[in-house]
N, C-alpha and C positions, 0 to 999 in steps of 0.2 A: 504493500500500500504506500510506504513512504516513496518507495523506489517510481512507482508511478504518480505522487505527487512532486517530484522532483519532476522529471519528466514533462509534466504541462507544466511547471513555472521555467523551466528551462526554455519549452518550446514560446510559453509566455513571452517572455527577456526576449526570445530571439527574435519571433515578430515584431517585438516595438521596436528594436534595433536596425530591422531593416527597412523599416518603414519608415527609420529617423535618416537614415541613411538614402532612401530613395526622394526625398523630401528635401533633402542638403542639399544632394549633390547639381550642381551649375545654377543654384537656387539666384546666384546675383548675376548671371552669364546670360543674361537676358534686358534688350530694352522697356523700358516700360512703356505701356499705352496708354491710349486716351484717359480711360477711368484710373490707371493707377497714377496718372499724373493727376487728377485731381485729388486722389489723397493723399502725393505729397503734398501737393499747395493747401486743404486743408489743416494736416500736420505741423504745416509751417504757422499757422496763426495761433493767435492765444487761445487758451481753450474755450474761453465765452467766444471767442472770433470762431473757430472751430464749431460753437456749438449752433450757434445762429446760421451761419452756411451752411450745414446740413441742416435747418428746419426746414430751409429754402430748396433744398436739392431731393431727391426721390429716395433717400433714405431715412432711418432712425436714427442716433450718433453712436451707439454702443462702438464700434468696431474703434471709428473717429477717436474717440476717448481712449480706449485701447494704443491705440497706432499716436497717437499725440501721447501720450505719457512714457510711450517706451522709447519714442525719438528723444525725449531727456534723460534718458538712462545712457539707450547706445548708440545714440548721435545718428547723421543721417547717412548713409548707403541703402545701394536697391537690395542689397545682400540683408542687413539688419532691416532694414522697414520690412523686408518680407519675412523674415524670420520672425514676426508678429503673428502671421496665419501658418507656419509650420508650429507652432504650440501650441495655436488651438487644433490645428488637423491632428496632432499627437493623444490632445487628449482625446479625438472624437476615435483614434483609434483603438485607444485604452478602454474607451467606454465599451465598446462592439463585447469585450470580454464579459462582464457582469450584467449587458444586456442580454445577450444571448442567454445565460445562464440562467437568467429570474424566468423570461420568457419559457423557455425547452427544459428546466431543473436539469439541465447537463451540459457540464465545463467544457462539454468537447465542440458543444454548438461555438460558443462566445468566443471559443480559441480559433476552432476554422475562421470562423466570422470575421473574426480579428487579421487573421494572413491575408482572405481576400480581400479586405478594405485597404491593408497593407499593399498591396501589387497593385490595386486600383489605378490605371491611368488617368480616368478619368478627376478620380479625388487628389490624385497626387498632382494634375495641372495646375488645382484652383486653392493647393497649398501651397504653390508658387508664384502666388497673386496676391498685389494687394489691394484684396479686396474682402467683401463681408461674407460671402457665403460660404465660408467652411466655418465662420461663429456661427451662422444662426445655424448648419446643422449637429454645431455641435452643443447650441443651447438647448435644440428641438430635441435630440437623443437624451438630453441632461434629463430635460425634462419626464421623456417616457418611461425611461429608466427610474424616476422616482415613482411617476405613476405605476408601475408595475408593483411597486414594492408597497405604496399607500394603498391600493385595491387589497392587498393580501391583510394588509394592518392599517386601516382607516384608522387608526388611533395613536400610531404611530408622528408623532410631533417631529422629530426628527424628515420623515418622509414626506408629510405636508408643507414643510418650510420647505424643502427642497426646490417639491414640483411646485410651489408661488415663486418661489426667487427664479427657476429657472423659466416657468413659463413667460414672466415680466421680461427677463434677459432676451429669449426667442425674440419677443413682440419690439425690444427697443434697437435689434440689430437690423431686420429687413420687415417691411411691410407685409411681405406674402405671407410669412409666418404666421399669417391670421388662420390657413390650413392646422395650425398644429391645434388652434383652439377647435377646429374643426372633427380631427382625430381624435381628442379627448374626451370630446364629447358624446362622438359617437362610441367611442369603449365606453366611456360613463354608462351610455344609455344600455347597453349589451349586458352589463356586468349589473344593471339596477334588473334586470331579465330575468338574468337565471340564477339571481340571489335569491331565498328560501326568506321569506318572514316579512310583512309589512313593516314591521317596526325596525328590521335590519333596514331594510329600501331605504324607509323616510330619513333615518339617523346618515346613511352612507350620502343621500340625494343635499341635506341641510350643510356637512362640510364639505361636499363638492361644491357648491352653490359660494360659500364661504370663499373659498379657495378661488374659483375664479374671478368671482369681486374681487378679491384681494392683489390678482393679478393684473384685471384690468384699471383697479384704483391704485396700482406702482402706474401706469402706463398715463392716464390721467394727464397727470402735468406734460408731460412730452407734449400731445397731443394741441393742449390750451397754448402750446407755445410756438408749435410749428402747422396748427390748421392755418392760421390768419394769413400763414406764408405761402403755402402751397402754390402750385401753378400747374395750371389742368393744358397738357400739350399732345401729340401723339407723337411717334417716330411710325407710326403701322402704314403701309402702303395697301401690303392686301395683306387682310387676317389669314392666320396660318389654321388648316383645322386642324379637327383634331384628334384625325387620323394622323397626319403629319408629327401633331405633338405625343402623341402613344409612340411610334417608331422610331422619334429622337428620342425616349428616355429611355425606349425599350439597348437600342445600339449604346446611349450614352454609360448607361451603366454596367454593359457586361466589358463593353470594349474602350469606352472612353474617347471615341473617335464622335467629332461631330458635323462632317460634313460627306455627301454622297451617299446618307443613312438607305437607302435603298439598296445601296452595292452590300452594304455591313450585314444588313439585316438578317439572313442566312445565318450569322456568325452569333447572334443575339438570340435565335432561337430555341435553339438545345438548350440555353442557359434557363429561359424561360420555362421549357414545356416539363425541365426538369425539376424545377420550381412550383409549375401547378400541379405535378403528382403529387409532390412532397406535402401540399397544402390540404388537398384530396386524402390522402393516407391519413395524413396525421389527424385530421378533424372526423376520420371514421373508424379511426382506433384507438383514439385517445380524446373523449369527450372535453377532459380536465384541461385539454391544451386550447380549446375553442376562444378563450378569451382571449389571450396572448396571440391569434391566428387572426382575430379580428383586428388588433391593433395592426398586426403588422400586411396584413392586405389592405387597411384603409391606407396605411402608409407607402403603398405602391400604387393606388390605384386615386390617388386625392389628389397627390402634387400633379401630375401633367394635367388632371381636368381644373385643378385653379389657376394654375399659370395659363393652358387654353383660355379661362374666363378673364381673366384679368388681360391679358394682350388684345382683346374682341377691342373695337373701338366704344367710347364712350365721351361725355362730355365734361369727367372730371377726374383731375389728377391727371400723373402720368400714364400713359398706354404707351408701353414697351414694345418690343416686333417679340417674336420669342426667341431666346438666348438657352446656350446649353444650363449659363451657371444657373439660371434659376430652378435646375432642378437636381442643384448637388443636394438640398440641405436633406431632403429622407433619401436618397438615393442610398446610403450606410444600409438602410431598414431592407432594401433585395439581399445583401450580402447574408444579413440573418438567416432570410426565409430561407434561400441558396443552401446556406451552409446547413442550417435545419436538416432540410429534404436529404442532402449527402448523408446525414448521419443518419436518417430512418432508411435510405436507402443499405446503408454497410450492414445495420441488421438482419438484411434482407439477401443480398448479394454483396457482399465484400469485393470482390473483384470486380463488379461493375461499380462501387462505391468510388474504388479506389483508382481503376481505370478514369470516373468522370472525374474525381474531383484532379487526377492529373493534367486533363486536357485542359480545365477551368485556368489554373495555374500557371501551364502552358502557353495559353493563350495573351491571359496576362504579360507576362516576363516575354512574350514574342510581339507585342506591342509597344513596349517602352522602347526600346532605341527607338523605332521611328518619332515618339516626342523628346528624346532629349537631343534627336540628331537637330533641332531647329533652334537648342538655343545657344545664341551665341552674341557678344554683345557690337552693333553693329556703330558703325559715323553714321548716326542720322544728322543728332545736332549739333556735335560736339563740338567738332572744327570750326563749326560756324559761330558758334560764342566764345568759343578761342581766339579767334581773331579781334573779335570785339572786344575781352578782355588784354589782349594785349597791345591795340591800338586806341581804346579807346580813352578818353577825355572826361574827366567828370561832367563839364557843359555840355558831353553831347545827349544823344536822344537818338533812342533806337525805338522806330516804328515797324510793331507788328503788325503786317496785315495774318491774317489767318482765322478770321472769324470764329469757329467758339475752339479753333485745335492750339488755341496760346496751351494749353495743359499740357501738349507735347514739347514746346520750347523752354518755359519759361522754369521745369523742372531741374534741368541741364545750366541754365545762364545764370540762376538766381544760386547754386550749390555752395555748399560750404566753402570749398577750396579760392571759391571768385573772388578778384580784390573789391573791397569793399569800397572802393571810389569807382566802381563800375556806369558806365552811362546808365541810367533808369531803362525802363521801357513802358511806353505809351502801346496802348493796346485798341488798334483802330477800328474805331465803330461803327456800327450799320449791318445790315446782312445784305446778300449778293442777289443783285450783282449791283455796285458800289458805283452811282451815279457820278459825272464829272463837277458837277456842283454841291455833292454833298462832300466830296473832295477836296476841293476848294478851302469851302466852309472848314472843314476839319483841320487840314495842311495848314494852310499860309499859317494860322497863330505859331505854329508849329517853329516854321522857317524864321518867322520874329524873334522867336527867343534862342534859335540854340544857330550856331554859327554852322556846325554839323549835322548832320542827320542819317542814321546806319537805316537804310529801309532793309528790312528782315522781311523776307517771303516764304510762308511755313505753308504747303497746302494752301497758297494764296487763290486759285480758281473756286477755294470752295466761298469765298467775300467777294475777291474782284479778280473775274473773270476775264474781266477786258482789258486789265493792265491801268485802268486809271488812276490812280498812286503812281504809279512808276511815271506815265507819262507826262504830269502834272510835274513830279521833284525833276526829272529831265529839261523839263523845259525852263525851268529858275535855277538851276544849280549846277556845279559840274560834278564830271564824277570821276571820285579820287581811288576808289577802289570797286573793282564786281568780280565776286565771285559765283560759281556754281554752284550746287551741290544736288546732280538732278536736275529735279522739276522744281527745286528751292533755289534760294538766290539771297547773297545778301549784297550790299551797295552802299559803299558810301559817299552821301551827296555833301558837298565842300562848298564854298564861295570861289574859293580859288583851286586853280591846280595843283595837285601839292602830292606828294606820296606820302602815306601815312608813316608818320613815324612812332617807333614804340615806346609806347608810355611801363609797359608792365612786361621786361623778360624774365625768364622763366625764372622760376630763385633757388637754389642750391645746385645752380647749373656750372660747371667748371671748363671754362674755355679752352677748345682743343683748338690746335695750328691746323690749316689746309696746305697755305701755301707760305709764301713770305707775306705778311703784311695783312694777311686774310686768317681772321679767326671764325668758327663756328663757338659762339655764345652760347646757344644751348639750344633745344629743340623737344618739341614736341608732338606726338603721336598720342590719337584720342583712344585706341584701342589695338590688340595686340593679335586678333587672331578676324584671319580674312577668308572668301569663299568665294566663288564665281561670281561675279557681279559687282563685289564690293568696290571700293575705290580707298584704296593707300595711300595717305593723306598725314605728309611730316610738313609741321612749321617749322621752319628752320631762321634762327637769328644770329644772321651775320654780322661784321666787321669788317670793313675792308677800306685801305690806305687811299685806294687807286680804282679806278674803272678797269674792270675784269668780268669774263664770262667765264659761269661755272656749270658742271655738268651732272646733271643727280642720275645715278644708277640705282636699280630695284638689284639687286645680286644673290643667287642663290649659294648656298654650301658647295653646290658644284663648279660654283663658276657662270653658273646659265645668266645671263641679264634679261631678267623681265617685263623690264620697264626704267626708260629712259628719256629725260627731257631737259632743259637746259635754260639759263636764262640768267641777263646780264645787272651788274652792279656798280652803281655811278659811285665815284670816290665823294663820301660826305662824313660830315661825321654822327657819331651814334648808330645805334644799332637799326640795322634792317631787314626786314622781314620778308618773307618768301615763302611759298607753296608749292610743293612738288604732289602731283594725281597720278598716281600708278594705278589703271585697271586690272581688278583681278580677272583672266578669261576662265572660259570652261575645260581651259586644256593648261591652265598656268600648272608647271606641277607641285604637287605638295612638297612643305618642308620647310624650313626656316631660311629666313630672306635676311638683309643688312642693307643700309642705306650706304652706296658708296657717291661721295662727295668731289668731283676731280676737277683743278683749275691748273693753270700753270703754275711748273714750280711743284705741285705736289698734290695729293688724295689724301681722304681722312672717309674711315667706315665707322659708320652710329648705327645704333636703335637693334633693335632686332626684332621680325613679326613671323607668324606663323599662318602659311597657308595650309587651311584643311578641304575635307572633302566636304560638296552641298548638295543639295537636290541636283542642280547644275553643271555638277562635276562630270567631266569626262574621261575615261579609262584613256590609259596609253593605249594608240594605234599598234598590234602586231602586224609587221607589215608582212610578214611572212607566211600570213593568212588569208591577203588578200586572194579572193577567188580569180580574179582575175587580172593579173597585173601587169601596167604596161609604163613605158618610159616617152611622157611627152611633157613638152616645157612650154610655159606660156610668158611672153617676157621676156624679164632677164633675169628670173629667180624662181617661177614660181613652177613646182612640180608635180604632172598627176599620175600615182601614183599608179595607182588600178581602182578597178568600180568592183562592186556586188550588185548585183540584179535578182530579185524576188516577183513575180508574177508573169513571167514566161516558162513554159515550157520550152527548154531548150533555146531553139531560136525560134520559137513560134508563138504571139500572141491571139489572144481572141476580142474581139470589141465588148465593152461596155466592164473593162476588167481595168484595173489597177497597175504600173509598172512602182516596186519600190527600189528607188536605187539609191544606193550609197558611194560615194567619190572618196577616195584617201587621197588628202592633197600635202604635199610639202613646201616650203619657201628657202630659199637659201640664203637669204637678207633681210631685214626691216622693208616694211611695203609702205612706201609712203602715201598712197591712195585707195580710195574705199572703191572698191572691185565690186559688181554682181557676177554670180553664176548664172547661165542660162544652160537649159535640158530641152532639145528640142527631139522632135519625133518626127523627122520630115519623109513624106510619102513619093511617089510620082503622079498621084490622082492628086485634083483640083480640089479644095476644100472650101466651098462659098464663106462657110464664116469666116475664115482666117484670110480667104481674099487670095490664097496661094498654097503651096503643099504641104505645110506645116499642120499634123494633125494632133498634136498634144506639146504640153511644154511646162516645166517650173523655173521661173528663174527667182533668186532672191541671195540677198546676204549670207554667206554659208551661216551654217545651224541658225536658219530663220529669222539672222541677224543679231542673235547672242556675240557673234565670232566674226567682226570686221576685218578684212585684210590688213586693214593697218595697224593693228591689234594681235597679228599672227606671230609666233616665236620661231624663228630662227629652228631648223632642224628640228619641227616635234611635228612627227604626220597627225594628221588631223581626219576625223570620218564625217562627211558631211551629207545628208539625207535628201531625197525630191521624190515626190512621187507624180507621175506624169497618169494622168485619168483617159483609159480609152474611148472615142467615144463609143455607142451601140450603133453608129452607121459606119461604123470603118469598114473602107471596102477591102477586099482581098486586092493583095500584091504586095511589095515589097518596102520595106520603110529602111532609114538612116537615124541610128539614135546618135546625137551627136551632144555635144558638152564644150562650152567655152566662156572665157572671163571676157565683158564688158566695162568699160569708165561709166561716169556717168555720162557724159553726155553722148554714149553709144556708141562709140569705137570700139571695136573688138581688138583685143592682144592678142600678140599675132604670134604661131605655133609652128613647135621644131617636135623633130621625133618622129617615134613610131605614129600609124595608121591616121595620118589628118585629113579631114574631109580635103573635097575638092574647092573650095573656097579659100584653101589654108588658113580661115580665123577660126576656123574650130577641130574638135579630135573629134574623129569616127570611134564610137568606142562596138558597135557592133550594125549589124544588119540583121533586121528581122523582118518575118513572112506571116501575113494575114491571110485568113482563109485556104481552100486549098491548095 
């Protein structure tokens, strides 16, 4: 007996361990979004400040209160502000244990229960959030879990204070949690059923009645202080039903996945059906478990029809669209049932107990790489209020346009680390699309007081679409700095010409020599680890004697240069500043990179970053598998390799079918211009729509313009995709599939090598025969 009480606390300890561990790990390796930017900016205010912006906003404050008192403990990172909701997710998985148990009177329910809420990808996402809904499921379980134990011992003082304090807690974290008073209620009413005695009823019905007052008179003042604020809006375009809403919680909770819930749904099923036997069994074999079978079916089958009712349109408060998190907070109460079912199942067939509960687990743990492959922390804004901190002026004035997305900027600019003589920032008003006179109106005061002005463009199409800010400070101002970042941009508009100079280098930076008379002051990079798509982005604060051109190289461990650009420095004095953008592509290869610095006179290597693998990563080219490889050049560098072809039979097509083909191309140099591919399928028969013999064709940016030529690395083959669409009237005879690079303004490059059509601007890569 001991040896198996060790045993479940042992397997106990190790669940919570790896659920603290699955819950850690890259918990700060991730950008924050919209909502978690507003609860830093929340966080950031006084807590009356704090408390009054959320009367105003679609929540309660519990979490807010929370999240603002642990930020004066452990200061601000996304790493610590989120390590707020991995402590409540800890306890809600601690709970799963002695919930299951009061429920099923068997440790073995509460311990399963516990693993798979542990594995959960889904619950594990919304521990890595800062946001409220792993509190409120984890007030809403507080809760049940005393209620389980008050119905057993109504007299029990201890259990009644519980379920009042935690049902109040549910109610002051999220609004929805009006459901849990829902769920109570209805166990209330089930348990007043099949309870034996009028005088037992009335006695059990007068301290349930108590207890809820009690909980909705904690909730009271809340209420009196944030109805008057409220504001009644929609985001619903078209209501979701709620069929839709039953198969996101059904996928959301076995697999955690919440988009393309049709394609999952398959995968959500078994998990289900093995859940309504167990609900089935257990309620015709065991009478005494009926009550605990009610709670915990209301609590699968309650949340998705209130969240459906609450998303319906209406004419007060907010109306949400439907969201996965709304339906973390009972989503714990399936794991029970789940784990339940398994364990009446193992009495029955042990081997099918222990075969499903493998594949459940399985399942699980073959999900999560796919969610921690995505996080990683990216330059959205970083660089961009890098600059602004270190040229900027206490008199200037950085205008946000960005209509209600300042929550994404303003988290990053306003950080603990920024100097505290930072320009402000004005946060420009109106919603979109942003008229040229209300422009006006707003600007000019603007331009009167500050001699400077940074325009910051954050998701600016979602306020001014048209560009009217920009065109208005262009037209009164010059402009002394623009950068990109994207579809983002910042600007700074000046009086005069001028180059910005730096007010704020880096500080504990130790200046390294380049050349003679050229120092690098110090430099900074906003983040450390990059993927296809990103952009590698070092400030770099120079020094230099004399006017000089210096050369930034991207450089791998092997020696590869990745990325390379250059740009010149007028002899002045004080330090100056510079940006180097290294694109990461889909074929950069992995590994660690170095910034190498080279002017005359001499090179200096900084920094170091690391490229990983992304959605958009491409495998090295074997080229010694190309199916069919041939040696033709286009140019004066660029090489193609061989193709692969998919939807012929040999050399013979059929109309109204597919050609997929694949190019391995090489370069032998930097491409200083952006190339199209063209794929043509050219016939001997007339073809009226194309006006001439061309009866299919793809042309476009290789990999559909992920992979610009000018953009291509130096010696790494590359596989690039087209598929050319037959039509259903292709006649029989004989076609030319042919393949060649275009400029833009439609000059073809012109081709050496094996098998080149008869025009010599393109390669014949085969011949094929339609019909018989």
């Amino acid at each position: 007996m001991r040896k198996e009480a060790w045993r479940y606390r042992g397997l106990l300890l190790l669940g919570l361990l790896v659920a603290f561990a699955l819950r850690l790990y890259r918990l700060g390796d991730e950008n924050i979004w919209w909502d978690e930017g507003l609860s830093v900016l929340a966080a950031r205010k006084s807590f009356w400040g704090a408390t009054l912006w959320t009367a105003g906003d679609v929540h309660p404050p519990l979490y807010f209160w929370l999240l603002w008192l642990w930020r004066q403990v452990a200061g601000e990172s996304w790493f610590a502000l989120r390590f707020v909701t991995v402590m409540e997710g800890m306890v809600t998985v601690a709970l799963l244990a002695p919930l299951g148990r009061r429920l099923s009177g068997r440790r073995s329910v509460g311990l399963l229960a516990l693993w798979l809420l542990a594995l959960s990808r889904f619950h594990i996402w919304w521990c890595q959030q800062m946001r409220m809904y792993v509190l409120a499921g984890m007030t809403a379980l507080l809760a049940l879990t005393f209620l389980t134990g008050w119905l057993r011992r109504p007299e029990s003082r201890r259990e009644a204070l519980g379920l009042l304090l935690a049902t109040a807690a549910a109610l002051y974290t999220v609004y929805s949690n009006v459901q849990l008073l829902l769920i109570e209620n209805l166990t209330l009413l089930w348990a007043l059923v099949v309870r034996r005695g009028r005088a037992q009823r009335l006695a059990l019905l007068r301290r349930w009645v108590l207890l809820q007052l009690g909980s909705l008179l904690l909730f009271l003042p809340w209420l009196a202080l944030a109805l008057p604020r409220m504001r009644s809006w929609s985001v619903v375009e078209q209501p979701a039903t709620l069929a839709f809403v039953a198969e996101l919680y059904a996928v959301l909770v076995t697999t955690g996945l919440s988009t393309f819930v049709g394609h999952y749904l398959p995968l959500a099923l078994p998990a289900f059906l093995l859940a309504g036997w167990g609900i089935v069994h257990l309620w015709r074999a065991h009478p005494r478990h009926r009550l605990p079978l009610v709670m915990l079916v209301q609590g699968i089958i309650v949340p998705p029809l209130v969240i459906w009712l609450l998303t319906q349109p209406r004419g007060f408060f907010y109306t949400p669209r439907v969201e996965a998190r709304y339906l973390l907070p009972f989503a714990p109460l399936f794991d029970v049932v789940l784990a339940w079912a398994l364990v009446a199942l193992h009495r029955l067939r042990p081997l099918a107990a222990k075969a499903a509960t493998a594949a459940v687990m399985t399942l699980s743990l073959a999900l999560l790489p796919g969610y921690y492959g995505g996080r990683y922390l990216r330059d959205d804004y970083l660089t961009m209020s890098r600059l602004v901190w270190a040229c900027g002026r206490p008199d200037d004035l950085v205008l946000l346009v960005s209509g209600d997305r300042y929550a994404l900027f303003l988290p990053d600019y306003d950080a603990p680390q920024a100097p505290d003589d930072r320009p402000s920032v004005f946060l420009m008003p109106g919603e979109a699309p942003l008229t040229a006179e209300e422009v006006a109106a707003t600007v000019e005061p603007l331009l009167a007081g500050h001699a400077r002005l940074w325009l910051a463009e954050v998701e600016a199409a979602l306020q001014d679409p048209n560009g009217e800010v920009r065109r208005f400070l262009e037209g009164r101002r010059t402009t002394a700095l623009d950068v990109r970042f994207g579809y983002n941009r910042l600007t700074l508009f000046a009086e005069r010409e001028e180059e910005p100079t730096v007010t704020h280098p880096p500080c504990c930076a130790r200046p390294q020599a380049i050349a003679p008379s050229l120092q690098l002051v110090g430099y900074e990079v906003a983040t450390r680890e990059f993927r296809p798509a990103d952009h590698v982005r070092f400030l770099l604060f120079l020094r230099s004697d004399r006017a000089r051109t210096l050369r930034a190289l991207l450089v791998g461990e092997d020696g590869r240069i990745v990325g390379e650009t250059s740009f010149t420095l007028e002899a002045r004095r004080g330090v100056v500043l510079r940006m180097t953008d290294f694109l990461i592509t889909p074929y950069t290869p992995q590994g660690r990179y170095h910034l190498r610095l080279e002017a005359e006179g001499g090179s200096l290597e900084v920094g170091e970053v690391r490229v990983t693998r992304g959605v958009e990563s491409r495998p090295p080219v074997r080229v010694e598998r190309i199916e069919h490889p041939m040696a033709v050049r286009f140019g004066d560098s660029i090489r193609l390799l061989g193709y692969d072809l998919r939807g012929a039979r040999g050399d013979r097509i059929q109309p109204g079918t597919t050609l997929h083909l694949t190019l391995y191309w090489e370069t032998e140099a930097p491409i200083a211009e952006d190339l199209h591919v063209f794929t043509h399928l050219v016939g001997t028969a007339y073809n009226p729509r194309t006006e001439g013999p061309l009866w299919a064709q793809d042309d476009q940016i290789p990999l559909e313009g992920a992979y610009p030529t000018y953009d291509w690395l130096p010696d790494l083959p590359l596989a690039d995709e087209y598929e050319l669409e037959l039509p259903p009237d292709l006649p029989p005879g004989d076609y030319w599939l042919t393949v060649g690079l275009y400029r833009e303004d439609g000059e073809r490059l012109p081709v050496e090598g094996s098998a080149p059509s008869p025009d010599e601007r393109s390669a014949l890569l085969l011949v094929l025969h339609a019909g018989e």
